[in-house]
Phi, psi and omega in degrees: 000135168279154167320296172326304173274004184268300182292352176294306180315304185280000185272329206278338172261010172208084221285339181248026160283167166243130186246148161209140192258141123253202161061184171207163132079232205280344189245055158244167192232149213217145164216144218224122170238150211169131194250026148275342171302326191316080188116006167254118199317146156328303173297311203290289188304348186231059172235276159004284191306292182314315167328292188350296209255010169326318182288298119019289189282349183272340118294345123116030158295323186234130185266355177181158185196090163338127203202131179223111179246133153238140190292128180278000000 
């Protein structure tokens, strides 16, 4: 899966984040800001994100995602 649809996705189920990508493909790394974090643990947000992509890990289109969430 590309950087590019890992940011669409996430832009488009958490409408008021910003993502920045590295990496491609099996190796990417992603850190997604968004003032929806706000007042929530570090897991409950890098939950959120991972929800995104259920579908993905369950067929194995995307096998792993580095992930970093910070409150806008």
């Amino acid at each position: 899966m590309s950087p590019d649809t890992i940011k669409e996705m996430i832009e488009t189920a958490i409408p008021d984040s910003r993502v920045e990508t590295s990496g491609e493909d099996c190796n990417s790394s992603i850190v997604v800001i968004s003032s929806s974090f706000a007042g929530l643990s570090p897991i409950k947000c890098h939950r959120i994100v991972n929800d995104v992509f259920k579908a993905q890990f369950a067929s194995g289109e995307l096998h792993a995602l580095s992930i970093k969430t910070k409150v806008a």
